[in-house]
TILODREN-612436 format. One line per field, with one value per residue: residue in one letter; chain; x, y, z of N, C-alpha, C, O in turn. Coordinates in steps of 0.001 Angstrom, whole numbers, plus 500000, padded with zeros to 6 digits. Layout:
<pamis>
residu [a;...]
chaine [A;...]
n.c1 [X;...]
n.c2 [Y;...]
n.c3 [Z;...]
ca.c1 [X;...]
ca.c2 [Y;...]
ca.c3 [Z;...]
c.c1 [X;...]
c.c2 [Y;...]
c.c3 [Z;...]
o.c1 [X;...]
o.c2 [Y;...]
o.c3 [Z;...]
</pamis>
This chain:
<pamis>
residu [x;x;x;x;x;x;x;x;x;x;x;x;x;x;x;x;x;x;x;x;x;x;x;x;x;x;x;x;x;x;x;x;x;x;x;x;x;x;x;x;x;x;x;x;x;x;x;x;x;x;x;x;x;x;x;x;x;x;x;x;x;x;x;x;x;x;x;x;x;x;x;x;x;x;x;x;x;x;x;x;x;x;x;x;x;x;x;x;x;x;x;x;x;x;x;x;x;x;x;x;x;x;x;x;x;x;x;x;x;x;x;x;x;x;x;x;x;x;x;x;x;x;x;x;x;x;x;x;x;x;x;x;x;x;x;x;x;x;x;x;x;x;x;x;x;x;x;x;x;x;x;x;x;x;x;x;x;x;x;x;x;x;x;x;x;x;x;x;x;x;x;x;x;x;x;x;x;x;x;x;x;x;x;x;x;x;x;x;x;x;x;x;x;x;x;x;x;x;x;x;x;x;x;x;x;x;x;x;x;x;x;x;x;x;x;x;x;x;x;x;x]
chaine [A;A;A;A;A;A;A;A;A;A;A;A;A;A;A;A;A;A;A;A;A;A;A;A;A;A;A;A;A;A;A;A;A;A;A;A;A;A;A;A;A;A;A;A;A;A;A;A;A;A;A;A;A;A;A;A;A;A;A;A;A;A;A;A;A;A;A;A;A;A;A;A;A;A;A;A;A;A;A;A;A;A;A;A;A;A;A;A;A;A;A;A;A;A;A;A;A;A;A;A;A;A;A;A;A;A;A;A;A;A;A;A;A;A;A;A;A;A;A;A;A;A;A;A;A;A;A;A;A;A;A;A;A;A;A;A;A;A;A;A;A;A;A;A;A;A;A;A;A;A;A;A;A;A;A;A;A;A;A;A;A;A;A;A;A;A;A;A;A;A;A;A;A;A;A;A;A;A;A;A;A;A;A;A;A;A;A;A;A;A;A;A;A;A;A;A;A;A;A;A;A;A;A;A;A;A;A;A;A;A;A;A;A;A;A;A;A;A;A;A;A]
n.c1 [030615;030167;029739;027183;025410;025380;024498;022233;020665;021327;019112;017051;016168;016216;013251;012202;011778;010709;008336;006867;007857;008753;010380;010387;007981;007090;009175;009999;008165;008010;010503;010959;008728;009751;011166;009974;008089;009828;010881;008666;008382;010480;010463;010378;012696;015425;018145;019109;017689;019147;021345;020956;019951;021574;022842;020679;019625;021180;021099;018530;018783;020315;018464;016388;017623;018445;016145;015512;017583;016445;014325;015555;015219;013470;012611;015027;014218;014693;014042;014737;017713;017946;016755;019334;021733;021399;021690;024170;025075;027746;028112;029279;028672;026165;025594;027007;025470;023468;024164;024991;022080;020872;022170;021873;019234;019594;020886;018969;017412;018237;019187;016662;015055;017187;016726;014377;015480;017278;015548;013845;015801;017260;020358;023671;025700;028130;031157;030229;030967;032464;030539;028726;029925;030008;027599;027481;029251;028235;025970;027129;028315;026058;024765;025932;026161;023898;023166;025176;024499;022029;022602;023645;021726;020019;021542;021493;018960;017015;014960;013943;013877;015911;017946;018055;019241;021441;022726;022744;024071;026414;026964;027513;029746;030535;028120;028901;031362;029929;028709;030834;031908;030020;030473;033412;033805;032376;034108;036554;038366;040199;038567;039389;040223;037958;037072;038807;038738;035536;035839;037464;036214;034099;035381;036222;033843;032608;034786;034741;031921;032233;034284;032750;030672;030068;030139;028086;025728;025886;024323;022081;021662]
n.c2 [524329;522667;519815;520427;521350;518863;516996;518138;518071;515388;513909;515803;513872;511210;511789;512580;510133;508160;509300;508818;506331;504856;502757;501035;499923;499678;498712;496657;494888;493876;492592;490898;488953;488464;486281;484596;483582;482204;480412;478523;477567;476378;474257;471375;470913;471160;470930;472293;474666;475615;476114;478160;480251;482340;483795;484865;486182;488322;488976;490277;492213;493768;494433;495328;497096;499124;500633;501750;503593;505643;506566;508594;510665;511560;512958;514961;517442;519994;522421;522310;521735;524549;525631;524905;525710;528334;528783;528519;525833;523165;521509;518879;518785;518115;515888;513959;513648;512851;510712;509433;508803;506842;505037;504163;503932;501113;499782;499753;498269;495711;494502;493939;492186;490212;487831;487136;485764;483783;482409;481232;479755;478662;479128;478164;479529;480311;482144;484776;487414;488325;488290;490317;492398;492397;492985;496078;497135;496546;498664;500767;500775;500680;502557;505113;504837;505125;507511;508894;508017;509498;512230;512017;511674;514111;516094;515187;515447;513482;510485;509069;506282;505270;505574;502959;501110;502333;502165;498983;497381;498409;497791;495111;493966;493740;492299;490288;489655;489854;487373;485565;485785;484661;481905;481518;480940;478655;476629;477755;479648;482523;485730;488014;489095;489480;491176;493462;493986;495208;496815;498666;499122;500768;502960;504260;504684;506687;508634;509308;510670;512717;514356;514560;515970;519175;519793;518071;519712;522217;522652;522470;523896]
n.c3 [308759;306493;307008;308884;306703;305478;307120;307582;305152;304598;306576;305539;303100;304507;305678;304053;302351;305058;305463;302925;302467;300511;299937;302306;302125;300103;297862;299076;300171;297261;296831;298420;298132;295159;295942;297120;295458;293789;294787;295441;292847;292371;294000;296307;296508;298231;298478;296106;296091;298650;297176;295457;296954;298162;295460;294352;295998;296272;293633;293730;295421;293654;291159;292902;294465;292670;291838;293801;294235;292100;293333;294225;291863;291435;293737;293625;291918;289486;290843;293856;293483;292243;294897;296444;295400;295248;298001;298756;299013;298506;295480;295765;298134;298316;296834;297956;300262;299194;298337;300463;301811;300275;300321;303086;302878;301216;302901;304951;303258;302733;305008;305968;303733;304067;306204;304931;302996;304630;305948;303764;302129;302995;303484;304056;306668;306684;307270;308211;309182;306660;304802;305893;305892;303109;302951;303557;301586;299372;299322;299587;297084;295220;295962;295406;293102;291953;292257;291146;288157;288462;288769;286353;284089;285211;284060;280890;280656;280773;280275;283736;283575;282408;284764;286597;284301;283994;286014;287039;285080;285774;288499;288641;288941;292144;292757;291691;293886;295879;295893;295229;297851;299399;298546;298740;301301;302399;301345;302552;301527;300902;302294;301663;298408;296912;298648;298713;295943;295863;297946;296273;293948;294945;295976;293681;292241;294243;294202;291697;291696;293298;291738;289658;290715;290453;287765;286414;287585;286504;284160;285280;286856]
ca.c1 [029300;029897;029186;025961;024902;025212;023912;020785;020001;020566;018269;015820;016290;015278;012703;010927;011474;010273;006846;006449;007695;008191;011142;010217;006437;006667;009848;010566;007387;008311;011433;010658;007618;010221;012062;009130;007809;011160;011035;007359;008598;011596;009853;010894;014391;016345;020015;019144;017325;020504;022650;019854;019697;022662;022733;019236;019341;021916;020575;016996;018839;020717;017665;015577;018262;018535;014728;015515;018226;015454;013431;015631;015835;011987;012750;015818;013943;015308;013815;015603;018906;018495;017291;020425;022649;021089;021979;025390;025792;028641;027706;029981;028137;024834;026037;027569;024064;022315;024376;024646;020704;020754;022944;020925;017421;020072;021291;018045;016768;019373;019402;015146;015111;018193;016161;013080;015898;017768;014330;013313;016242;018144;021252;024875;025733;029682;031433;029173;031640;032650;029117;028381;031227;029246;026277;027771;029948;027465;025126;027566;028830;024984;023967;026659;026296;022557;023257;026126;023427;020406;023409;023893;020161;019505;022172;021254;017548;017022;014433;014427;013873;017755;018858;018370;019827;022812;023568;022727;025196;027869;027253;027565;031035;030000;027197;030194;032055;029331;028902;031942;032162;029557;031009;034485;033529;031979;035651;037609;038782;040428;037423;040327;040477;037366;036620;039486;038175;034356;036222;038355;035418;033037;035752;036206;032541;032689;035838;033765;030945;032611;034837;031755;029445;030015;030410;026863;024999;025837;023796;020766;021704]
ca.c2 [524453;521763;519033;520634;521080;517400;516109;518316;517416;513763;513766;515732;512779;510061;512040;512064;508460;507622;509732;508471;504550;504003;501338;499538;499555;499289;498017;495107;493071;493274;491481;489286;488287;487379;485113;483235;482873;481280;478889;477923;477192;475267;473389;470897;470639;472029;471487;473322;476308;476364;476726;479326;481254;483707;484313;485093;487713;489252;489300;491072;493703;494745;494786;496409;498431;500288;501296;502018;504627;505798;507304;510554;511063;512515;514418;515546;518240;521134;523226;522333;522144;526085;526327;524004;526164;529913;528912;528614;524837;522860;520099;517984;518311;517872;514490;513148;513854;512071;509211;508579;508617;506291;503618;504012;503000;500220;499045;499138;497038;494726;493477;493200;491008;488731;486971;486224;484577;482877;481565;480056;478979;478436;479246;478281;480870;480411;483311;485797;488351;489090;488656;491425;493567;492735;493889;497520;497322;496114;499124;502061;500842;500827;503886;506082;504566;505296;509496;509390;507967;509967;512976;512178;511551;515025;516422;514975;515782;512014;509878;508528;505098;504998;505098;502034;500528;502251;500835;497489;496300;498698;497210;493738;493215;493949;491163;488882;489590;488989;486190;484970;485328;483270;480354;480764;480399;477331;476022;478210;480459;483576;486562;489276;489653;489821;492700;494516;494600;495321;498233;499625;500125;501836;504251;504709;505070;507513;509759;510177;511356;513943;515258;515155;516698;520539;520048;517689;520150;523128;522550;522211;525448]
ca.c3 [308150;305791;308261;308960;305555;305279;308056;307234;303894;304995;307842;305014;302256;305251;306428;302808;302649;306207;305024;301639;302503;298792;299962;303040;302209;298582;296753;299731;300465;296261;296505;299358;297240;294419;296759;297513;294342;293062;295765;295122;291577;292029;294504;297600;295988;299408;298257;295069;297192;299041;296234;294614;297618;297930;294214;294229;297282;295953;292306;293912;295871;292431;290681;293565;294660;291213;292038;295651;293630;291144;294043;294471;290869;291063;294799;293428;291173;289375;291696;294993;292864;292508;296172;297294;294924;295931;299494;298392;299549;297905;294721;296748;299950;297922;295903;299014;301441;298579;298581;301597;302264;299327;301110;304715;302618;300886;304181;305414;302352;302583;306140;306078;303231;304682;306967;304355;302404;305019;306134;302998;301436;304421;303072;304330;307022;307088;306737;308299;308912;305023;304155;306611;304734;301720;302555;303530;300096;297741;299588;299215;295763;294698;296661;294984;291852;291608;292602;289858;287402;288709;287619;284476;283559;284991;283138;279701;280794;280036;280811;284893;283794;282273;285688;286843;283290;283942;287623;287013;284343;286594;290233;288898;289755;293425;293259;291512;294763;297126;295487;295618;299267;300080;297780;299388;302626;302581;300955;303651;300584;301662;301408;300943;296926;296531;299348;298307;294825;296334;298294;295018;293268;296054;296080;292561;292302;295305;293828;290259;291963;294126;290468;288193;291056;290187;286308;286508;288118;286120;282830;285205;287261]
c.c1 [029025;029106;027743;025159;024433;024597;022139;019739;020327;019645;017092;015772;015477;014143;011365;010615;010668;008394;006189;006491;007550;009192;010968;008949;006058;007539;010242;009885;007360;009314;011601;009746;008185;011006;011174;008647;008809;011327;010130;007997;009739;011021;010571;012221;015445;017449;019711;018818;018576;021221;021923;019948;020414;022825;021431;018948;020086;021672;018952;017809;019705;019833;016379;015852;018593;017031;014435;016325;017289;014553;014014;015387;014026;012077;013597;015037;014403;015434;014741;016658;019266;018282;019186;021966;022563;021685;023334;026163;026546;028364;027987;029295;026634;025122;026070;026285;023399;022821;024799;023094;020893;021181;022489;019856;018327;020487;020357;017286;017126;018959;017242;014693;016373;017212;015149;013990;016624;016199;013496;013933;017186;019642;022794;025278;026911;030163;030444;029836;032041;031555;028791;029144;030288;028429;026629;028439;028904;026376;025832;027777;027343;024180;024870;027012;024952;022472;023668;025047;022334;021047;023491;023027;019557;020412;021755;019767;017221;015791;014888;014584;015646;018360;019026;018871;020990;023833;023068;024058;026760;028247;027566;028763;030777;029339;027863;030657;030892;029143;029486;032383;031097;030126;032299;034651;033149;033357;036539;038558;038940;039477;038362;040035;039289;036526;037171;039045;036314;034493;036969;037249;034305;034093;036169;034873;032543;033844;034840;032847;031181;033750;033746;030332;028806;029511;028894;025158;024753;024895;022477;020512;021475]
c.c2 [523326;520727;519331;520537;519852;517036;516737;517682;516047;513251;514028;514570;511257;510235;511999;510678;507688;508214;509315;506324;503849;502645;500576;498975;498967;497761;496728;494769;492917;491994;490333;488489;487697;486268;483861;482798;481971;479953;477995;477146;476257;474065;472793;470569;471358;472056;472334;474748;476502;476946;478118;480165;482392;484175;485151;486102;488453;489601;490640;492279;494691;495532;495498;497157;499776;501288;502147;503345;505345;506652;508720;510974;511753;513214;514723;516683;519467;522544;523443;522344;523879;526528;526205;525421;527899;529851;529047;526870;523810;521843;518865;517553;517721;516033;513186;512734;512360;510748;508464;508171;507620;504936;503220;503445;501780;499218;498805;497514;495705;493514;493583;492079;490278;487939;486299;485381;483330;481958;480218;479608;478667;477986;478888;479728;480976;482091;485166;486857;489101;489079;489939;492450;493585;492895;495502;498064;497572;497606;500646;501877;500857;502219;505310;505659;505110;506832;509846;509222;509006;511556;513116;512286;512926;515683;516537;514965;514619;511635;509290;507105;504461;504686;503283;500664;501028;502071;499923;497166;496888;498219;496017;493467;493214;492787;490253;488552;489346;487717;485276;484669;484880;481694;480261;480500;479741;476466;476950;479280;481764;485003;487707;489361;490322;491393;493995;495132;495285;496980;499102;500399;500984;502997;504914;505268;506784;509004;510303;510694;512827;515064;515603;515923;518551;520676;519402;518850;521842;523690;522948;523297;526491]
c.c3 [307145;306024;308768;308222;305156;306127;307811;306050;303787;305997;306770;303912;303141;305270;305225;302666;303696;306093;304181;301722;301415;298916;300758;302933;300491;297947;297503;299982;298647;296053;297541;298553;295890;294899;296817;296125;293586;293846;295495;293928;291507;292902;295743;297474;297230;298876;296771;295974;297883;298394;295340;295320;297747;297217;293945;294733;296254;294350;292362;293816;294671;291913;291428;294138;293680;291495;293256;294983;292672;292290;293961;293519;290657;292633;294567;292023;290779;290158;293403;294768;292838;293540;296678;296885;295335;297444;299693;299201;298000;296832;295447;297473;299143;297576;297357;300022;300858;298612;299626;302169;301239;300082;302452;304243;302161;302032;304433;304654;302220;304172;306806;305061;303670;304985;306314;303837;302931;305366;305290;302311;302259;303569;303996;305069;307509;306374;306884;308235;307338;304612;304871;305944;303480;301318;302576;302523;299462;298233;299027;297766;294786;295069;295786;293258;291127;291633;291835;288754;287542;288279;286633;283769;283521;284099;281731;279737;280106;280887;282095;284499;283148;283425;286253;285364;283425;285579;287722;286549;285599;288007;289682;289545;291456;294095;292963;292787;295786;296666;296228;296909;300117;299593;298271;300487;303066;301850;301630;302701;301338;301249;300932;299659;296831;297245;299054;296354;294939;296985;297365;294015;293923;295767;294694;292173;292666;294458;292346;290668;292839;292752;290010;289081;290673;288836;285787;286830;287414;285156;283643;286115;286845]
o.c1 [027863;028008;027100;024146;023348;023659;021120;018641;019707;019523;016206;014585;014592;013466;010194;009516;010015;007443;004967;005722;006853;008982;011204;008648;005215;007176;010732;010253;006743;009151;012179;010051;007603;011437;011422;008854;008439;011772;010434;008120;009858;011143;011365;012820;016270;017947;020556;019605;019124;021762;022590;020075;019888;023100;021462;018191;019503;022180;018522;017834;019779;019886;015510;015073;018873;016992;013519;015672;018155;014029;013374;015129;013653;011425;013806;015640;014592;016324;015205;017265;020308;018921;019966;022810;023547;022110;023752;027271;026073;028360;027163;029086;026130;024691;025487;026180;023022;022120;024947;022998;021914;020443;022688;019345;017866;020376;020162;016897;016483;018630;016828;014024;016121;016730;014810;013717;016740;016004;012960;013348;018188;019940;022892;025256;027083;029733;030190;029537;031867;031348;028522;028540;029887;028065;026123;028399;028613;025699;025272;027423;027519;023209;024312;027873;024927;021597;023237;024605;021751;020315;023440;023192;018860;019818;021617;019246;017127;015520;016054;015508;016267;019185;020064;018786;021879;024998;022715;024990;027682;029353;028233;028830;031019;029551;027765;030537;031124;029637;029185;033039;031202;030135;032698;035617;033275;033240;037634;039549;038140;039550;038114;039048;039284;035808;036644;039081;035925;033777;037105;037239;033713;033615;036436;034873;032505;033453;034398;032603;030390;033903;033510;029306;027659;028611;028370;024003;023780;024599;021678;019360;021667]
o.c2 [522997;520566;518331;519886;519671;516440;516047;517126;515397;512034;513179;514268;510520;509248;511632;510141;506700;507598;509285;505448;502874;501641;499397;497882;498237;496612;495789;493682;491907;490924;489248;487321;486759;485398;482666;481645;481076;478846;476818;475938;475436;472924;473545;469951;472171;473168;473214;475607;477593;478020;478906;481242;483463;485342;486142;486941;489166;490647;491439;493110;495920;496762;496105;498011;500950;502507;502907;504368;506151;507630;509746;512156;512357;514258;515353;516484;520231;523394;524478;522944;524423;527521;527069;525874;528562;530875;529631;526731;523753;520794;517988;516360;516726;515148;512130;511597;511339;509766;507246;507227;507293;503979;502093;502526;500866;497995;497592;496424;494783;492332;493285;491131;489157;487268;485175;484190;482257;480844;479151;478881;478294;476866;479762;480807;481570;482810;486119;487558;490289;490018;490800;493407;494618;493001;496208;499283;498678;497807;501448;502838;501052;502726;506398;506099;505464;507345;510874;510293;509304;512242;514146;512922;513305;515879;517653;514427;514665;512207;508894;506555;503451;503773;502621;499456;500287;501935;499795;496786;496215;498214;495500;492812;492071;492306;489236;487373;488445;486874;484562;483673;484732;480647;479102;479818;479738;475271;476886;479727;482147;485421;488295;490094;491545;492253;495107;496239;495859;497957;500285;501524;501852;504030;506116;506425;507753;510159;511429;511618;513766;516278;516801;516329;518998;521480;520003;518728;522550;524885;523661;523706;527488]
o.c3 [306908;305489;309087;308475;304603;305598;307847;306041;302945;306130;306671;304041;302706;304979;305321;302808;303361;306573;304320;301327;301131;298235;300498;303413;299970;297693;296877;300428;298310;295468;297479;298315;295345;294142;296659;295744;292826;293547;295300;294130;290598;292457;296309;298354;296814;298695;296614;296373;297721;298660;294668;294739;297446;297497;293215;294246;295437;293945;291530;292908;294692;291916;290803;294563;293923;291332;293570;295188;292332;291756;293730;293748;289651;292648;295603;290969;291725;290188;293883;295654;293204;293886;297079;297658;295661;297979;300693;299719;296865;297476;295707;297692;299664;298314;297602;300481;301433;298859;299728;302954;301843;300315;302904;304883;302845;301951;304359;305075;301718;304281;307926;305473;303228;304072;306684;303987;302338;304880;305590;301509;301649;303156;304857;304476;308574;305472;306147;307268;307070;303843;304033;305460;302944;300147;301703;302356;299008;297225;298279;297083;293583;294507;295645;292497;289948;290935;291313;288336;286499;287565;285960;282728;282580;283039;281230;278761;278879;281942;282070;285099;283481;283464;286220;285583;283007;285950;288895;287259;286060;288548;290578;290585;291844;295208;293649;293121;296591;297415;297185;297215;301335;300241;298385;300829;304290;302123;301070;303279;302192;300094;299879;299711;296686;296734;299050;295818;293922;296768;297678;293517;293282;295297;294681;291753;291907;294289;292116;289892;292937;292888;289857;288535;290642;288589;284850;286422;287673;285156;283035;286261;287541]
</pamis>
């Protein structure tokens, strides 16, 4: 029954998203639209835009993935917390649903802006394989970082706009490591360290959110 539980209340989490379209209709012709404007502004400088470009993606989807996390934290309402909990389904299974729908709109967000940025800053495309790893990292380690936050906020009955202040400064290491593995792959640099540290903290992430899901949820039960 667990397995069901989940798969339901991630099917309903898309299914608001896919109605509402606050991330592929809203928050990404936003951050495609900061891509271009940065380009406009630096101007016909190509080897700079190259070297701008991977930093740059991966600097948006922090800062428009925190917002992309910020959506459940107003359909996650107190109210479906005491359906979710009257039904007798698990914090666990709840936490987990949410962050995985969280990382499916992140994935999505991720690999529709690629292409505006390879397009206009035509970026170096060695190393596709670990970049591909580091889009599905940098997506779970932001998707389950944004559920743990959007937790704690309801918890401390806090303002929503905290959340995305408190998964920014914490994904960075994530965007260090994608980073990083676009810059060592154009010098043949081995991408290991930095994946294995990209994958240590997704699951550190991941394990705090599955301890503090019961003890989070109680105050607002």
């Amino acid at each position: 029954m667990t397995m069901v539980h989940w798969q339901a209340l991630v099917g309903a989490e898309l299914r608001v998203e896919l109605r509402a379209g606050e991330v592929l209709l809203t928050t990404l012709p936003f951050a495609a639209a900061g891509l271009l404007v940065v380009a406009i502004a630096v101007g016909a400088d190509v080897p700079l835009l190259r070297r701008l470009g991977p930093g740059l993606y991966w600097a948006l989807v922090l800062l428009f993935g925190s917002l992309v996390t910020l959506r459940q934290t107003h359909a996650d309402r107190p109210a479906r917390r005491d359906l979710l909990a009257l039904l007798g389904i698990d914090p666990a299974v709840q936490w987990t649903s949410r962050a995985t729908a969280a990382t499916v709109l992140l994935l999505a967000f991720e690999l529709v802006l690629a292409p505006v940025a390879i397009v206009v800053y035509d970026p170096s495309l060695d190393g596709l394989a670990s970049q591909g790893a580091a889009v599905v990292l940098v997506a779970i380690g932001v998707g389950a970082l944004g559920t743990l936050a959007a937790d704690l906020n309801a918890s401390a009955r806090g303002s929503t706009s905290l959340v995305p202040l408190i998964v920014t400064p914490l994904a960075l290491p994530l965007v260090i490591a994608a980073v990083q593995l676009h810059e060592g792959a154009a010098y043949g640099a081995s991408p290991w360290p930095w994946l294995v540290l990209a994958t240590l903290l997704d699951l550190s992430v991941v394990l705090a959110g599955l301890l503090t899901a019961r003890p989070l949820q109680e105050p607002v039960t």
